[in-house]
N, C-alpha and C positions, 0 to 999 in steps of 0.2 A: 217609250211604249205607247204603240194606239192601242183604243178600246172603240170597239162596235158592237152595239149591240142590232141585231136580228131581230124585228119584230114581226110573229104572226098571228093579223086580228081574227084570225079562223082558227086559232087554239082554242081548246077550253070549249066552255058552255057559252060564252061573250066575250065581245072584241076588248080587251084589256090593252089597246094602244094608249091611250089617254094614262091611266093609273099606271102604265109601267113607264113611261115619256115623264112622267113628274118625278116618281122615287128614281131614275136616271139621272135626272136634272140635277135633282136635288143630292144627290149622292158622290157628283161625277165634276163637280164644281175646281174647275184649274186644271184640271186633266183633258189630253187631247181625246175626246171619244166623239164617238158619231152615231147616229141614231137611224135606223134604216127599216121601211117597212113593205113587208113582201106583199104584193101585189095578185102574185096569182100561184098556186102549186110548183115547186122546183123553184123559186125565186132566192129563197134564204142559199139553197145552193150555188147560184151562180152571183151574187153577192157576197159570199163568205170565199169563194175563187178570188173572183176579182181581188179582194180586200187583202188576200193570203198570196196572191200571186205578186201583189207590190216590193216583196222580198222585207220589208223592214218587218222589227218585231210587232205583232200584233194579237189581242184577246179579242176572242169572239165570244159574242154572248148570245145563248139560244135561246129568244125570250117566248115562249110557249110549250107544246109539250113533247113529247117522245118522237112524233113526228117534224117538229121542226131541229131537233138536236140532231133528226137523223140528216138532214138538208145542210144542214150546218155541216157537220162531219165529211159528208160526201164533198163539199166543197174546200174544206182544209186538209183533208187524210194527203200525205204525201209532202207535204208545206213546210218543212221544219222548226220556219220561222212564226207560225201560227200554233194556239194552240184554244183550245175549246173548253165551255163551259154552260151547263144549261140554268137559265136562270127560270124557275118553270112558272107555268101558265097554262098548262095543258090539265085533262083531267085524270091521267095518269101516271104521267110521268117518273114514268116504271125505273128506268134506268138507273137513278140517281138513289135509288133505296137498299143499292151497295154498300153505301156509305152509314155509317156507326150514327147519323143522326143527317136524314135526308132536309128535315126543316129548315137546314142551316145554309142551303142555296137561295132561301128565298129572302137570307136578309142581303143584298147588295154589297152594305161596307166589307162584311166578311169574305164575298168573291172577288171582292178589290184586292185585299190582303191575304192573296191565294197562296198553295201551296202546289207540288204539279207533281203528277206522274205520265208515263206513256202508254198508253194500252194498246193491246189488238184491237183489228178490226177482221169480220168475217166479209170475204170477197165475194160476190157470188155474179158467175156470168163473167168473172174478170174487170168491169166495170162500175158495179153498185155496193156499197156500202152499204153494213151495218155493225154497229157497235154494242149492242146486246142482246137480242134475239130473234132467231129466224125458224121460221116453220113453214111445212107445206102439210096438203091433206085437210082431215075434218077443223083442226085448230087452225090453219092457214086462212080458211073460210070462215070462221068465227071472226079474229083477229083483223079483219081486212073490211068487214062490215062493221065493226064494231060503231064507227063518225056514222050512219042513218039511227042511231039508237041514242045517242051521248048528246044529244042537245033536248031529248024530249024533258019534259017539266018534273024536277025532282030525282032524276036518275042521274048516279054517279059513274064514273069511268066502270067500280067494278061491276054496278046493273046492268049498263051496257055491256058488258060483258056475257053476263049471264043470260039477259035477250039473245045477244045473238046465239050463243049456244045453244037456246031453246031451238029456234027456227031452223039451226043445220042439224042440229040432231034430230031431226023429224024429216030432212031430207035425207037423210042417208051420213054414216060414216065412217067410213070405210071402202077403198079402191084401189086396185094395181098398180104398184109399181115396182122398179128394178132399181135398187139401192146400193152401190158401191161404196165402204167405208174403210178407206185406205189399203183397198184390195179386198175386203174381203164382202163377199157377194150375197145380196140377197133378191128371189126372186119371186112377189106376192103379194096379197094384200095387207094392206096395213091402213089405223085409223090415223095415227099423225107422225109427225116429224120431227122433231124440235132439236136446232140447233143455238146451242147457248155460248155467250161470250161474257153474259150478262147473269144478273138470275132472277129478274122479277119480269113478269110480264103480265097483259091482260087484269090489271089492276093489285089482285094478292096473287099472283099463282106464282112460286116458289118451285119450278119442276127440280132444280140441279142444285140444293141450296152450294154444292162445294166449288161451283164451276170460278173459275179466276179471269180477270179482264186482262191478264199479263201475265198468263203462261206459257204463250206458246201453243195454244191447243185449243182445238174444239171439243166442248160435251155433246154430247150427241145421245139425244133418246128417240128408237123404234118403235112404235105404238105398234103391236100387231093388229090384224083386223079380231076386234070381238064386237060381241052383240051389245045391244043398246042397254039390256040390263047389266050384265056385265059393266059397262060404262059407268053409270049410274052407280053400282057398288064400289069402284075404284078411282074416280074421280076425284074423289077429297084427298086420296094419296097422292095422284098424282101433284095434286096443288099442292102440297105441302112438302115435297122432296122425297116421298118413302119409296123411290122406285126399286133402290132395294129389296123390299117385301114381296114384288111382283116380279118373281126373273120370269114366270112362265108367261108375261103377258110383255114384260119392260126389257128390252135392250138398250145397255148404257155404253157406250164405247166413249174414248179420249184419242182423238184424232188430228188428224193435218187438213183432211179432205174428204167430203162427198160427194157422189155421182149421183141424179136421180133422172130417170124417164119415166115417164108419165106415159099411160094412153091415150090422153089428150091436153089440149093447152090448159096449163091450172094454176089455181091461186098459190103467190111465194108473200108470206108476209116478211118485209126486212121491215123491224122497227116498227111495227104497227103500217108501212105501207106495202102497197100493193104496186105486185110485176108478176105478167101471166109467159109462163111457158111450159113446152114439154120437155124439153131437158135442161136439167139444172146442176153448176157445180158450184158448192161453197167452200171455200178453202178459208185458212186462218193467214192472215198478211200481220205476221209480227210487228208490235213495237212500231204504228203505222199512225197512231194519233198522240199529243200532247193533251192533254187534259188535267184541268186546274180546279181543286175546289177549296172549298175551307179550310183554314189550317186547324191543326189537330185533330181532324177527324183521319179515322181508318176504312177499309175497304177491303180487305183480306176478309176470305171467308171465316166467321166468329165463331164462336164457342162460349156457351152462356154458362158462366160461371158466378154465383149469386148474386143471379140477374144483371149483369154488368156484361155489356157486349166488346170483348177480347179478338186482338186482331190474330189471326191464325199466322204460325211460324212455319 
């Protein structure tokens, strides 16, 4: 077995090469691994290729945040012989808080002595990767500026969050478009998008707590277009999964595929990055990544039973 780890020093709030190059070192002693550091945007992708494309077995290791897991993925999805792991570094690193106890990626011995499952991946454009959530619209916009907010002094993944949400919701949010969700048609405004594979994003926001990374399916929520107060009154539901509560505002479907056109070229967040167009299609690509984490931990959506997080059957 090779091990590589992916390192990117534009994770996070600071270059964490040096601190994560030593707990490798120091952790990784008589095992074949290799240590690699991305040079510029899309690099951990075509590193984690190469390294997957060699056919032998090989673990990658995505050492920074949501955004470099997603580089990582893009470059392994398809690879049978590769399989993927975020070791994080980033200030978010939403993805990984699936799991019955996220803290536990960040001790190394324990992603050494993995465990593995396969999950989906959401397609979008046929070519781009993402492995746990995508959106377009007002949240697409937030979600995609978020890296000009997440380095200033004292502010967390979830502040930068909230920043940007200030500055788009004062530009407007809400805009036309033509929504296709496995036939069936919508044509209007609407304020966001959100396609889930995953279910944390944007630091706490929880929209789909039930949504699974290996169903087979996409969740799928239609924000219709409402007003800024409105917004403001239903935002803490949205963040915390009660879409439920909202049918007259919240469209939830469980799907294969969606179709969107835009009136003009617009922000898609996969993964916390950014790709601009006006037609977009996401599909679910089954059973499309290996993915290893700590053994004993779970990842099925939970059920809090006196306070003990229970993996859903």
């Amino acid at each position: 077995m090779r091990y590589v780890f992916l390192i990117n020093p534009a994770a996070g709030k600071y270059d964490r090469t040096g601190e994560f190059t030593q707990t490798i070192r120091a952790a990784c002693e008589g095992l074949d691994y290799e240590i690699l550091v991305s040079r510029a945007p899309g690099d951990c992708t075509h590193i984690a290729q190469a390294a997957a494309s060699s056919g032998e077995p090989v673990r990658l290791y995505a050492c920074g945040g949501d955004g470099t897991l997603n580089e990582v993925v893009n470059g392994a999805a398809g690879h049978a012989n590769a399989a993927v792991t975020h070791f994080p570094g980033g200030s978010g690193n939403d993805f990984i808080k699936i799991f019955s106890d996220p803290a536990a990626f960040r001790s190394l011995p324990r992603l050494l002595d993995a465990e593995e499952a396969t999950f989906d991946l959401i397609r979008c454009n046929g070519q781009n990767y993402a492995v746990n959530i995508c959106s377009m619209g007002f949240d697409a916009r937030i979600g995609t500026e978020i890296g000009r907010y997440k380095r200033l002094p004292l502010v967390s993944g979830t502040g930068a969050y909230l920043l940007s949400t200030g500055v788009n919701f004062i530009r407007g949010i809400h805009e036309h478009y033509v929504v296709d969700v496995d036939g069936q048609h919508f044509d209007g405004n609407q304020t966001l998008m959100c396609i889930a594979n995953g279910r944390y994003y944007g630091g706490s926001f929880n929209p789909v707590p039930d949504a699974e990374p290996d169903d087979g399916l996409l969740d799928v929520l239609l924000v219709r277009d409402v007003s800024r107060a409105t917004m403001l009154r239903v935002i803490g539901k949205y963040k915390a999964g009660h879409y439920a509560q909202l049918p007259e505002l919240i469209r939830h479907f469980r799907c294969r595929r969606v179709h969107i056109r835009c009136d003009r070229e617009s922000e898609i967040n996969l993964d916390g990055e950014l790709m601009m167009s006006r037609d977009v299609t996401f599909e679910i690509a089954p059973q499309s990544i290996r993915f290893f984490y700590p053994r004993g931990l779970t990842y099925h959506a939970a059920a809090e039973q006196g306070g003990e997080h229970i993996a859903a059957t």
